[in-house]
N, C-alpha and C positions, 0 to 999 in steps of 0.2 A: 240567732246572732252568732258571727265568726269574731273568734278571741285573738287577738295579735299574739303571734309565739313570739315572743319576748322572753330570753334566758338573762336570768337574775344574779347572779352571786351571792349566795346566802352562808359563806362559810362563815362560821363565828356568830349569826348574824342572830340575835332572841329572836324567835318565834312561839306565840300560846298554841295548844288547844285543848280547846275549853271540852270534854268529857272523857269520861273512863274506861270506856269499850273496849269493843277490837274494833268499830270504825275508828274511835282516835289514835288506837295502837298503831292500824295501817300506816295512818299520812303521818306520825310521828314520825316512823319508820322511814316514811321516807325523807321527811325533812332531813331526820338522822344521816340518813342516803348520803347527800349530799351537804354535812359538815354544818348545819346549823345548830344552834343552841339552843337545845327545846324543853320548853314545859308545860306541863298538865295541870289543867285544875278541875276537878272535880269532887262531887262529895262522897265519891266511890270510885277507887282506880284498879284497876286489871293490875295481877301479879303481873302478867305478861308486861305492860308499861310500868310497872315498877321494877323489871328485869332490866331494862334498858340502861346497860351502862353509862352514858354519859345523857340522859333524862334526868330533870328536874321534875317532881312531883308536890302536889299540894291540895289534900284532901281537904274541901271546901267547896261552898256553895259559891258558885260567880256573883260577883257584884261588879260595876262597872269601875268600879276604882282599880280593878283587876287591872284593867286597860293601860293603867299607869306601874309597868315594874317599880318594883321597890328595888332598891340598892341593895338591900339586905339580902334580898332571895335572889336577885340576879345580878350584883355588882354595879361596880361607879360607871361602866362604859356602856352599860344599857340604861339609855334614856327613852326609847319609845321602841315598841315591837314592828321587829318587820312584816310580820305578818299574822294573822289570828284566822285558825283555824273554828268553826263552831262546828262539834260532833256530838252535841247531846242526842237524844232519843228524845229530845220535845222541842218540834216545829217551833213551837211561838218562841219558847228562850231562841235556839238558836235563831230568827227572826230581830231579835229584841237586841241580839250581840250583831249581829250584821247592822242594823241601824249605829248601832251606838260606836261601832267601827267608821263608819262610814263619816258621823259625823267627826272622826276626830282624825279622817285623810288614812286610817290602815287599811290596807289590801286586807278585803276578809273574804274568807269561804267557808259559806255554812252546807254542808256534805248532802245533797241530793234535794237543797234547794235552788235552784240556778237561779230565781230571781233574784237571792238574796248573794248573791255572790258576785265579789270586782274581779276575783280569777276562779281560776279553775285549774285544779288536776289533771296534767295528761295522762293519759299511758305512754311509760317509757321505756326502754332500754337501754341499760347504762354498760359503757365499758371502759374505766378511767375515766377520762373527761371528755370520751364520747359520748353524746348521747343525742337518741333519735327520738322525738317524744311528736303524740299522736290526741288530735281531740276531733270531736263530732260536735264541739262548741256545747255540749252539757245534753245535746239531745240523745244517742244512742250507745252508751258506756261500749258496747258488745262491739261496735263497728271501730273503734279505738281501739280495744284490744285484739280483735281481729286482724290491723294493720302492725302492731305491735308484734304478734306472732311471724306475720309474711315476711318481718325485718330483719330478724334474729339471726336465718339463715347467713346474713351478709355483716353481721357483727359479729367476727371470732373473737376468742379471751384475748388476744395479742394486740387487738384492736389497740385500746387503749395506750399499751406501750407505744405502739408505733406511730399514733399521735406526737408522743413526746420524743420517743426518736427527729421527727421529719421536724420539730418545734426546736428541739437545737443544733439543728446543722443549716437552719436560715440566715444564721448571720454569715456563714461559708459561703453559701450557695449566692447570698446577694451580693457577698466582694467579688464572686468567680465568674458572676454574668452582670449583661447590660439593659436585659428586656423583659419586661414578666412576661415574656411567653416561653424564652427559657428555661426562668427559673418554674413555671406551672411546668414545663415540660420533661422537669428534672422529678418534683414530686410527684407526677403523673406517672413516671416509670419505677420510680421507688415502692409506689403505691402499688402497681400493679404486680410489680415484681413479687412484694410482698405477700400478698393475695393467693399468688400462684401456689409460692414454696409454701403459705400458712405459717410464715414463722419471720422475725425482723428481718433485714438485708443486715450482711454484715458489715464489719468498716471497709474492708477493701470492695465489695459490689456499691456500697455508698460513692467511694473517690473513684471508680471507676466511671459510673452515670455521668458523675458531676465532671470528669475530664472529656470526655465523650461528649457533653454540651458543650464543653470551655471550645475543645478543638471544630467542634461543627461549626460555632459563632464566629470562630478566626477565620473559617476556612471563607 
């Protein structure tokens, strides 16, 4: 079965998962990644997820009440989890927490069960808030990280800046033109320009493209 890539917003957002490992260290990690509010429950937790600066941890057996944050351990603004994680080392729990996710409407993912999973993990590549992310729909991890490596090439570190570069000069570029084809045709050259030198456009190669569209459109 193919998963719809659906990109979430989970800054700020509680997420459990429920075991102690290094599989729960992983995907903490990466919730971490990407600015969620994460915690652990289990009745043994890795130093390593108790190194985790901004990780909440809570040595305990799960029980489903878990499901329901407490105000106390996670604050007045978390009313229900965005998302639960299950990474024990025993199928049937995690099975037992997939169910009881499910019936109460949370996206859950129990690690290297796919039946028992409403999402799934990609492989990604992140740079700022670019990101390229990669799935085989839970059947072949190795052919996700595969494509994952083949991408890397084309994601430099500047990536990400120059995302938010080309993200504030759109309210400019759409007073300065009349057609998205235009304006594609201004970040198309920004973009590629970029690429070239491997490093941003500066502000004058910026007003220069965008006048060079202004005068082609008049002409």
């Amino acid at each position: 079965m193919s998963y719809f890539p659906m990109f979430i917003e989970l800054k700020q957002q509680p997420c459990l998962v429920i075991g102690g490992g290094s599989v729960a260290s992983r995907k903490a990690a990466v919730l971490e990644d990407f600015g969620a509010r994460v915690a652990v429950i289990a009745p043994v937790i890795s130093a390593e997820i108790k190194a985790m600066k901004h990780v909440r941890w809570l040595e305990k057996m799960f029980t489903e009440e878990d499901l329901c944050p407490s105000k106390e351990w996670m604050g007045e603004c978390c009313a229900e989890w965005a998302l639960v994680v299950a990474a024990t080392d025993d199928t049937s729990l995690n099975h037992r927490i997939s169910e009881a996710c499910r019936d109460k409407k949370i996206p859950v993912n129990a690690v290297d069960q796919i039946e028992d999973c409403s999402f799934i993990f990609p492989a990604y590549q992140k740079e700022g808030e670019v990101v390229a992310a990669f799935s085989s729909g839970g059947q072949s991890p190795s052919i996700a990280q595969y494509l994952k490596a083949q991408i890397q090439p084309f994601m430099p570190p500047f990536l990400g800046a120059l995302a938010v570069c080309l993200g504030e000069i759109r309210g400019t570029v759409k007073q300065c033109t009349t057609t998205e084809g235009e304006r594609k045709k201004i970040y198309q050259t920004l973009l590629e320009l970029a690429m070239q030198k491997e490093q941003l456009p500066t502000e004058h190669e910026i007003q220069e493209i965008i006048q060079a569209a202004i005068e082609k459109e008049a002409w």
